[in-house]
N, C-alpha and C positions, 0 to 999 in steps of 0.2 A: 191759390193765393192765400198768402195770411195778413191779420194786422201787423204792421211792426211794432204797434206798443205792445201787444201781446209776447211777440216774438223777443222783445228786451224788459219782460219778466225777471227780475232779479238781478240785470246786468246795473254793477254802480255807473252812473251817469254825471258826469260833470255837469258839461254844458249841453244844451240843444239849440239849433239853430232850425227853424223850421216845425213843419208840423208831424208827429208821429204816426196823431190816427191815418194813418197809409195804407194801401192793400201793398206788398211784394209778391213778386211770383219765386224768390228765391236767394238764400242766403251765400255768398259768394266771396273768396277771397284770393281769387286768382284773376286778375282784371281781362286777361284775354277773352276768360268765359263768360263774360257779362252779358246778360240779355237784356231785354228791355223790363225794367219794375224789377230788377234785382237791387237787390240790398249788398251794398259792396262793403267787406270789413277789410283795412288798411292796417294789416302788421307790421310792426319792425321784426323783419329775419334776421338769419343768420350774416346771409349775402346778400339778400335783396327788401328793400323798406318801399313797402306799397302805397307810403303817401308817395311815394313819385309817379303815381299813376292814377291819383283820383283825380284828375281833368279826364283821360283817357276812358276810364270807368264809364263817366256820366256822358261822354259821347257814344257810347255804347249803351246806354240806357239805364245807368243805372238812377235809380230815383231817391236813394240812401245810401248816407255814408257812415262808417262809423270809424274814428278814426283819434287817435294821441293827441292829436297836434290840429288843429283849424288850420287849413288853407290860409293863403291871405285874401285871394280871391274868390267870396259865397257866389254860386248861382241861384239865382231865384227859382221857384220851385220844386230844389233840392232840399232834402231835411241833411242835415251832419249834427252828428251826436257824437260828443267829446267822452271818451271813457278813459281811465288811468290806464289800463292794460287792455290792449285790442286782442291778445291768444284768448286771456281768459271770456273776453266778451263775446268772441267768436264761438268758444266749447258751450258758452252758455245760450246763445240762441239758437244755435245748430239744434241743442237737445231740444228745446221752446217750439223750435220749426217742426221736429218731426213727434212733438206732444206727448219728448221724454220717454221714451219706448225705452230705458234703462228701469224705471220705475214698474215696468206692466210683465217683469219675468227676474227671476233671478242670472245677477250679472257676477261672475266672479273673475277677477284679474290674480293674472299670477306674475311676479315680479323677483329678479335676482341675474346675476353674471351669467348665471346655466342652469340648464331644466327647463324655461319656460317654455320653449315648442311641445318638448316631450310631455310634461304635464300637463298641458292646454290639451295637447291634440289626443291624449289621452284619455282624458276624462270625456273630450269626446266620444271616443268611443265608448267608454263604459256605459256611459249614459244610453248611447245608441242601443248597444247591446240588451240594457238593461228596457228599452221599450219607448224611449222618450223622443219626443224632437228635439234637437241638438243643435246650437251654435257655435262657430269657430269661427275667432278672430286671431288670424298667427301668421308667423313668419312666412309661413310653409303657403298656406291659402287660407281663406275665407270659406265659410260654410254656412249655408242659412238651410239646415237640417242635409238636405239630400244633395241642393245644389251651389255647386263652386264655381267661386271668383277669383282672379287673382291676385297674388297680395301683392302689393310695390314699398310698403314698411313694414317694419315689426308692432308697431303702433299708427295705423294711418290717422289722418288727420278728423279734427273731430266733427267736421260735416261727413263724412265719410264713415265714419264709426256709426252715427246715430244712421245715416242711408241706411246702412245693415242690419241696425237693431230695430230699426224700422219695417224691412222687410222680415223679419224673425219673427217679429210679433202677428204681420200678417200672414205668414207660416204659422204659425200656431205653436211656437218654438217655446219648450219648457225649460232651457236654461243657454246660458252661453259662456263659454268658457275663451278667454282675453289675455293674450300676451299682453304687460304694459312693459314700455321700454323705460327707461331713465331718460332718454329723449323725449318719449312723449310727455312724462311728468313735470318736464323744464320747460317745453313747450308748453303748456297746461292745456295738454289735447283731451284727455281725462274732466277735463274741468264740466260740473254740471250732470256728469254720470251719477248713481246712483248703486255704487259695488253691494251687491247682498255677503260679498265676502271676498278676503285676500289674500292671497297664498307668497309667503319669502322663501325662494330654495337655497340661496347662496350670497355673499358675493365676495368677486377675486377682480385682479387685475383688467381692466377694459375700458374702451372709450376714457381715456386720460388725454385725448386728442381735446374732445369736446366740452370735459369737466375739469380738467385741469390738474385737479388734485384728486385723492380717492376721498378722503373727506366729504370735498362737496358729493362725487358720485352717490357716495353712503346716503349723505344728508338729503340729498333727492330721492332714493327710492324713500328713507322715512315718511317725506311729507306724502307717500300714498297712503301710507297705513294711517298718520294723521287726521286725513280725511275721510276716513271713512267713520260711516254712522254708528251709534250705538247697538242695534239690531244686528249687525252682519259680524262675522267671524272674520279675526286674523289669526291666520295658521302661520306658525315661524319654525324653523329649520336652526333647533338650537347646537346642534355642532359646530354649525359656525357661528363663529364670536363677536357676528353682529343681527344673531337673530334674535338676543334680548332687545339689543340697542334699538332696531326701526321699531317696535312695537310698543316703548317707552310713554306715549303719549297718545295713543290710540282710545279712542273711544270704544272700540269694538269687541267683543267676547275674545279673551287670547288664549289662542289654542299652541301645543306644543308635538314639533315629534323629532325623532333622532334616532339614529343605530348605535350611537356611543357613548349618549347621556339621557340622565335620567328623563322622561317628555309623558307626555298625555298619550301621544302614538309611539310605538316602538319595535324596531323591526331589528329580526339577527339574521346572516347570511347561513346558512345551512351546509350547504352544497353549491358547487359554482362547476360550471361548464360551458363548451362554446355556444350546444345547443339551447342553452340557459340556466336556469338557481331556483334552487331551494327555499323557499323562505319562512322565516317564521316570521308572523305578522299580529302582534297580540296575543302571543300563545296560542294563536294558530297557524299552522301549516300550510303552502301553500307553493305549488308550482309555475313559475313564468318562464317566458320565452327569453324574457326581457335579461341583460345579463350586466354583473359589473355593481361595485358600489353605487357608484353614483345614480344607476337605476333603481336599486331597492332604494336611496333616499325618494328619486321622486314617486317610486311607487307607493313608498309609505304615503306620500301627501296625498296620494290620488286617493289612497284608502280612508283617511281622516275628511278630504272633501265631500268625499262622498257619504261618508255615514254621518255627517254634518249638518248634511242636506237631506238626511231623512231615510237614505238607502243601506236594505240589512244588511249585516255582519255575512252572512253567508252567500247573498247574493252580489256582497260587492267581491268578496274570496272568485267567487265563482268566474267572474268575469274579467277578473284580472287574470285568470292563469289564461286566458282565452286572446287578451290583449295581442296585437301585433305589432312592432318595433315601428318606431315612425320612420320615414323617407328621411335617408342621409342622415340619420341616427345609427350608430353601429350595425348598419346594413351592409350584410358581408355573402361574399359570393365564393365558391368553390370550384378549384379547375381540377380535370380529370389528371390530371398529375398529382391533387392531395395537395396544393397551396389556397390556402384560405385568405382572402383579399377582404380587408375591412372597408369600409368610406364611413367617413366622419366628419360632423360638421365642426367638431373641436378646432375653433379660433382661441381660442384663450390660454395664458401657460397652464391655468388650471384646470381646462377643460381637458387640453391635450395630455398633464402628467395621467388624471383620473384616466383617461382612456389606455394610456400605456401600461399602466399598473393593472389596470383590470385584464389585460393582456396578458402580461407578465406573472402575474397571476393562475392564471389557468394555464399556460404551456408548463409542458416539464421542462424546459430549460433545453432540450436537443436542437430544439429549433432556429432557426434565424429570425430575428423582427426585423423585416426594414420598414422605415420609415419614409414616406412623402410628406412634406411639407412646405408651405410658402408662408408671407404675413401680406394682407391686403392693403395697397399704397392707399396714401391720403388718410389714413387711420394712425393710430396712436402708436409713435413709434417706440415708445420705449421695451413696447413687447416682444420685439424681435428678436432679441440677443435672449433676451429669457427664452423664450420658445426652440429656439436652436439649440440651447444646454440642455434643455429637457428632453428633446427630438431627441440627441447624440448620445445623450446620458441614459436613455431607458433603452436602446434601440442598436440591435449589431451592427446597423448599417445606416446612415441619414442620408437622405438625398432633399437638399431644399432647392427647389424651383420657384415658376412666379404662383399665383393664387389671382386675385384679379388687381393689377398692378393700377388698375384706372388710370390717372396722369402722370402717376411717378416712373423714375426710370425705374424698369425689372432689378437690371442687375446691381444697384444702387442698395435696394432693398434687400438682395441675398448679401450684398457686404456686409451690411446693419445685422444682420443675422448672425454672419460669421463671424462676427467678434464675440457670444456667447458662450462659443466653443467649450471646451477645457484643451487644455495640452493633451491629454492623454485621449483626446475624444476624437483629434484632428483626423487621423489615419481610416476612421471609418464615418467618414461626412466627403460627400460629393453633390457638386454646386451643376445644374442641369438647370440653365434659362428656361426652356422651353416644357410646361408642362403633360404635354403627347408624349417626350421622349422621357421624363422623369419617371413616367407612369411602366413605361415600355422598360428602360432599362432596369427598372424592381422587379418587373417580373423575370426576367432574362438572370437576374439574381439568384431568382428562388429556387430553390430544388424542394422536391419531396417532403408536406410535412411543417413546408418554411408559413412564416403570415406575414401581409403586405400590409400595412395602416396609410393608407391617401387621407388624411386632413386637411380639413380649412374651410371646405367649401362642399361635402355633404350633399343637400339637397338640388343645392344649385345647378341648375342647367346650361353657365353659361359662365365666359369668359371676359370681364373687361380688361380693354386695353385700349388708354388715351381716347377714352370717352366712348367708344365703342365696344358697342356687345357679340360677341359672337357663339354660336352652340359650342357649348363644352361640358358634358356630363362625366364627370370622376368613374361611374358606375360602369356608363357603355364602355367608358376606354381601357378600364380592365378587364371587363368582357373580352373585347374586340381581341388585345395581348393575350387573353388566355387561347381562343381561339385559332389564333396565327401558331399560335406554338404547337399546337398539338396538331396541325397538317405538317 
């Protein structure tokens, strides 16, 4: 149980109705889970505004509200505290609840269109490697050193964040590494954390569903770097041409790196192959698994993160070449016939061209690429037509199928697609509903030598469609085709 006037420590308060000094046994903003002496916080969502459920709440027990908008009707022996913004009132007692466990370790978030898993869950490891207890908050899972949770956002919500850095600390956990979404930032799930540091790798086309314009998207990842304190490091990724722009207003030490302008970190590719690259990293030398531009950008961050935070030159070298490719990051599988099958989590046109280039890149040109591709319904549609030019245009062969279609119609979505074409691209793009058979007829493609790229969905283990989930792993199902072929 806590006080709630403790627990609304720095939250702005309008009005109060009722008494504060209260014990709760829990801060709560999904009315179903109410217990009794819970402290219920009343959001306006996206789709759903939970002052329509503070009667419901308080029959369920809760003893506080805190909420935009006053009832018309008070009950007695309820407290309701009137605050201007219920997210940020929420991120801010969440932290108050569990006594700010962002403050008692260094917390660093990493933020951009692409790179955040592979960064986060990288530094994970190095860290691990490097001897430390380890946090992971991402896409992929959650980790409070050894043991995992499962993730359900890329940013969850901020009683949920502090649960975990809660448990981190009573782990004994020496740092944690934080995908932040631009969702969670607009949400202001973040609100109330305490970042020792912030890493920007990118940004390109995404979530235009949610933010409208890229503008605002931009202007949302900025206000994280905004808010961060004087003390903590902003690390920005000046290749791209807004990683002066978020750090503009930052309080924080600003750090720089890049492979093709001048930066504080700096990294050249050396050598590139499928096994992996070469790199030079500060004038020094260094061998990873990890392959592809796009990975020496994040690997540069991981190496500035890290010596940032205190860890040597030669010990972070060391641990990087040791590093392992993250799950449904350019995890690629080999059949005994010599076709090399990629899975990538590449949703973005920028994500998917960087992948095809670094592809294209490393084969001699003998080869075939084919490509797999869907775009996920109820998401931002204007990416569609872009990502099928990029599919058809880097790739001998396109094949766009569904991805997880959720409510929309599948083959609605390959239409949307197929208008990105070019004229001259048509003759090698083939439209396959059904993801099992898009997979299956790429490989029945390949001959000897050929490569397969499955995009979209990478990690994911799983298929929606109209609201249901069902098993679908990109990885097994090229497995499974490689297997079937060689009986």
């Amino acid at each position: 149980m806590k006080n709630l006037k403790d627990i609304l420590y720095q939250v702005a308060i309008d009005q109060v109705f009722g008494l504060t000094d209260v014990e709760v046994n829990s801060v709560v903003f999904d009315s179903r889970k109410i217990e009794k002496n819970d402290v219920f916080v009343a959001q306006k969502g996206v789709s759903v505004d939970g002052h329509l459920y503070i009667e419901k709440a308080i029959n369920l027990g809760a003893i506080a509200i805190i909420c935009e908008d006053f009832p018309v009707g008070k009950k007695a022996g309820i407290t309701y505290v009137q605050v201007a913004d219920a997210n940020v009132a929420l991120a801010i007692m969440a932290s108050n609840f569990y006594e700010n466990p962002s403050k008692k370790m260094p917390l660093i978030g990493v933020t951009g269109t692409n790179g955040k898993t592979t960064i986060a869950s990288l530094l994970y490891q190095l860290f691990k490697k490097a001897g430390y207890k380890v946090g992971l908050l991402s896409t992929v899972k959650i980790l409070v050193d050894e043991v995992e949770f499962k993730a359900t956002h890329t940013t969850p919500d901020s009683v949920t964040i502090n649960r975990y850095l809660d448990k981190m600390i009573d782990a004994g956990v020496d740092y944690c590494f934080m995908e932040v979404s631009s969702h969670g930032i607009h949400q202001k799930r973040t609100e109330g954390l305490v970042f020792a540091g912030g890493i920007f790798t990118n940004l390109s086309h995404d979530h235009l569903d949610y933010h409208k314009t890229f503008a605002e998207y931009r202007d949302v990842k900025k206000t994280f770097f905004d808010s961060l304190p004087k003390a903590a490091f902003a690390l920005t990724n000046i290749d791209d041409k807004n990683g002066d722009f978020v750090l503009q207003n930052t309080k924080a030490k600003k750090v720089t790196y890049a492979l093709k302008t001048l930066a504080d970190y700096r990294a050249k590719i050396l050598e590139k192959q499928f096994s992996g690259t070469l790199l030079k990293i500060n004038e020094t030398e260094v061998w990873t698994k990890l392959i592809g531009q796009f990975n020496a950008s994040n690997l540069l961050a991981i190496f500035a993160t890290a010596e940032l935070l205190g860890l040597e030159k030669l010990e972070i070298l060391t641990v990087i070449s040791q590093l392992e490719n993250v799950s449904g990051r350019f995890e690629y599988v080999i059949s005994e016939d010599g076709v090399t099958a990629i899975v990538d989590y590449a949703h973005t046109p920028d994500a998917l061209k960087n992948v095809l280039e670094t592809i294209n890149d490393i084969r001699t040109g003998n080869e075939k690429l084919i490509t797999v591709v869907g775009c996920g319904g109820d998401r931002d549609v204007t990416k569609r037509p872009k990502m099928a030019h990029i599919a058809s245009q880097l790739s001998n062969q396109a094949i766009f199928t569904s991805d997880n279609p959720r409510t929309e119609n599948a083959q609605t979505i390959l239409d949307e697609m197929e208008v990105g074409v070019a004229a001259e691209n048509y003759k090698k793009t083939l439209l396959i509903l059904d993801r099992r058979q898009a997979i299956k007829t790429a490989c029945k493609f390949s001959e000897r030598g050929d490569i397969i790229l499955i995009a979209g969905k990478g990690h994911e283990n799983y298929q929606e469609i109209n609201g249901v989930r069902t098993h679908f792993d990109d990885l097994e199902e090229v497995k499974n085709c490689f297997n079937q072929l060689k009986k």
